[in-house]
C-alpha positions in Angstrom: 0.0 0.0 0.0 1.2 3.5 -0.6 1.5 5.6 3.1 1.4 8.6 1.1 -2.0 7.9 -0.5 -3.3 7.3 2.2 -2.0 10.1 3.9 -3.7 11.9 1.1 -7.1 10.9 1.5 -6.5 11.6 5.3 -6.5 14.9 4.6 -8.8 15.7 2.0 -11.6 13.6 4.3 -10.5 15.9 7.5 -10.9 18.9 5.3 -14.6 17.7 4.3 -14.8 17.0 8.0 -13.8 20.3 9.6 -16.1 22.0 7.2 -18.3 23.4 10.0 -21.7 23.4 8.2 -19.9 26.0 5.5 -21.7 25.1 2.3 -19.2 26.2 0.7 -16.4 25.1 2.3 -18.1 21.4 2.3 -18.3 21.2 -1.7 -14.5 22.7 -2.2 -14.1 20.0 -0.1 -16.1 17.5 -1.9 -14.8 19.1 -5.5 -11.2 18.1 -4.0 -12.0 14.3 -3.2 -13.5 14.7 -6.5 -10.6 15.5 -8.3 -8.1 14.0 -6.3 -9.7 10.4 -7.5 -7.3 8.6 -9.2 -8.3 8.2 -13.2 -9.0 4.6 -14.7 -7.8 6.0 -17.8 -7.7 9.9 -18.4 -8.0 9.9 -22.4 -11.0 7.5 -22.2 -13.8 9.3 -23.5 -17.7 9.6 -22.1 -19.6 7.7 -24.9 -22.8 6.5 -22.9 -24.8 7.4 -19.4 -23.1 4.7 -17.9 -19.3 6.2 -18.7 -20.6 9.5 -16.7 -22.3 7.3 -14.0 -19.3 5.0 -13.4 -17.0 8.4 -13.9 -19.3 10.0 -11.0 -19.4 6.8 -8.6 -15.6 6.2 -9.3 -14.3 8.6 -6.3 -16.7 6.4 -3.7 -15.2 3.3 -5.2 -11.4 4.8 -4.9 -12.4 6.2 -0.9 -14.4 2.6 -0.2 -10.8 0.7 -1.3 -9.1 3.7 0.9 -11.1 2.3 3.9 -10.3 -1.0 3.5 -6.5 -0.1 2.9 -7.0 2.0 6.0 -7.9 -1.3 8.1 -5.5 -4.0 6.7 -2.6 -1.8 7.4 -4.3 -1.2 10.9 -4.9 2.7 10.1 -8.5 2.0 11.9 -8.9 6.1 12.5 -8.9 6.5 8.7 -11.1 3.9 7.9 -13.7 5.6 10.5 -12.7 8.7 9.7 -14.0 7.7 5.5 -17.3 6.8 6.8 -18.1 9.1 9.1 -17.3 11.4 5.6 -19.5 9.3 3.7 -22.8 9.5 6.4 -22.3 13.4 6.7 -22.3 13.6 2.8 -24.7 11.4 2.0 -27.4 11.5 5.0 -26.7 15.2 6.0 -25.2 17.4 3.2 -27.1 16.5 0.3 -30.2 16.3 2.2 -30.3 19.8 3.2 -28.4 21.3 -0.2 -28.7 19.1 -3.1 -26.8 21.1 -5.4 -23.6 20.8 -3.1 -23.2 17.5 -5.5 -23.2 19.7 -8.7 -19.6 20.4 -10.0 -18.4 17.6 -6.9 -19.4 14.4 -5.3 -22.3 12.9 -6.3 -23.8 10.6 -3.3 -21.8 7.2 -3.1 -23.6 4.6 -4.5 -26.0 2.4 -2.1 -24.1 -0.9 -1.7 -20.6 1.1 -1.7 -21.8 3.1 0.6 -22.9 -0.1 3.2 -19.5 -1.2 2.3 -17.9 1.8 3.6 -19.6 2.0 6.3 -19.3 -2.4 7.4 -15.6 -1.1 7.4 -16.2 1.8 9.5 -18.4 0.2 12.1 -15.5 -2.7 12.5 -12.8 0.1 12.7 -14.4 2.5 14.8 -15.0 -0.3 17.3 -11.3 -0.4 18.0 -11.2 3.0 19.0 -11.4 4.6 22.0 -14.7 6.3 22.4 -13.4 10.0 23.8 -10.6 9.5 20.5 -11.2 12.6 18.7 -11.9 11.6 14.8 -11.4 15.2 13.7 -11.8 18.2 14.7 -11.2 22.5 15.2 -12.5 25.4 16.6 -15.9 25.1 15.2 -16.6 21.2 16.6 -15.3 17.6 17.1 -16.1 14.6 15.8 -15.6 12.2 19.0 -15.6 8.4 18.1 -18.4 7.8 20.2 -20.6 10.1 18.3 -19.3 8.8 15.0 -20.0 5.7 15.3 -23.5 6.4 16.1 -23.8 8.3 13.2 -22.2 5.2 10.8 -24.4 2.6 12.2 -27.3 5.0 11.6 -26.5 5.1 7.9 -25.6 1.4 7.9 -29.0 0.4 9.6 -31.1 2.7 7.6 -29.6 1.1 4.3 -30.2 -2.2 5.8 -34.1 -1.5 6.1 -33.8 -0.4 2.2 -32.8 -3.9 1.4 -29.4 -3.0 1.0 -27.1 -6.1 1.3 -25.7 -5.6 4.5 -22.8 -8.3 6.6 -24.7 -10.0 8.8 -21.9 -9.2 11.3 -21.9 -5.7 10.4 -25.3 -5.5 11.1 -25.4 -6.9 14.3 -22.7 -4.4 15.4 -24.1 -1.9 14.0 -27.5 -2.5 16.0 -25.8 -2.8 19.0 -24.1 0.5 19.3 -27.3 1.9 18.5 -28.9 0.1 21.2 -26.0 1.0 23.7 -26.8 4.7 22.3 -30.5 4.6 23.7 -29.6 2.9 27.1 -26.9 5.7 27.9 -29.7 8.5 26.9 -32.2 7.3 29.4 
């Protein structure tokens, strides 16, 4: 695995995550991942939908191999850190701007998107819950809270009918219920 790409997509996900709400700030940041995305082949031409689908969904496919580079070479912070990304773009950015995709990320894909976040869930479980994800001035992203947030997404896919890991599932479901017990 290359450290430095990894160390790459580090950053560009902390910049996405210390965003603070900024609209703005949030697509830069999602325009960066964007075109950071390594190129299958950069003089293959668009000739059909599917070329400009697969071109849009390739940066969620390049982040979802990041992750799982992240946890064989036992970066488990990064891997977390790429799904926690993924939920707040998905579940939280597009839903309240939809044109923060325009010109950037387009939302990952369904099924890459419960694979990012089966990663997550494992990797974030081997974290300390007060270990700080990311963070500045404007907020933190605590590992406890982040993993709320990615078995949230992966659950809510799960009751689409998204294939979910069994195992991921049930990990998933138990943070959540953990969640509720500590709030009552």
């Amino acid at each position: 695995m290359d450290q430095s790409e990894l160390s790459t997509v580090e950053g560009l996900i902390d910049r996405l995550l210390t965003c603070g709400g900024d609209m703005s700030e949030a697509h830069a940041a999602g325009k960066a991942i964007f075109m950071a995305t390594p190129a299958t082949d950069p003089n293959r031409r668009m000739r059909s939908e599917q070329d400009v689908q697969e071109s849009l969904q390739r940066p969620w496919l390049w982040l979802s191999s990041m992750a799982d580079m992240a946890e064989a070479s036992s970066h488990a912070a990064i891997a977390g850190k790429i799904a926690l990304a993924c939920f707040l773009w998905n579940r939280m950015l597009i839903a309240h701007d939809p044109a923060i995709e325009f010109g950037a990320l387009v939302a990952a894909p369904e099924r890459v998107e419960a694979h990012i976040y089966e990663t997550g869930v494992r990797c974030l479980m081997q974290l300390p819950l007060t270990h700080q994800l990311a963070g500045d001035w404007r907020g933190q992203f605590l590992v406890e809270d982040s993993r709320q947030r990615v078995a949230t997404g992966l659950i809510l896919l799960h009751d689409k009918g998204v294939l979910v890991a069994e195992e991921a599932h049930r990990t998933a479901a138990a943070i959540l219920d953990r969640g509720s017990a500590a709030a009552h």
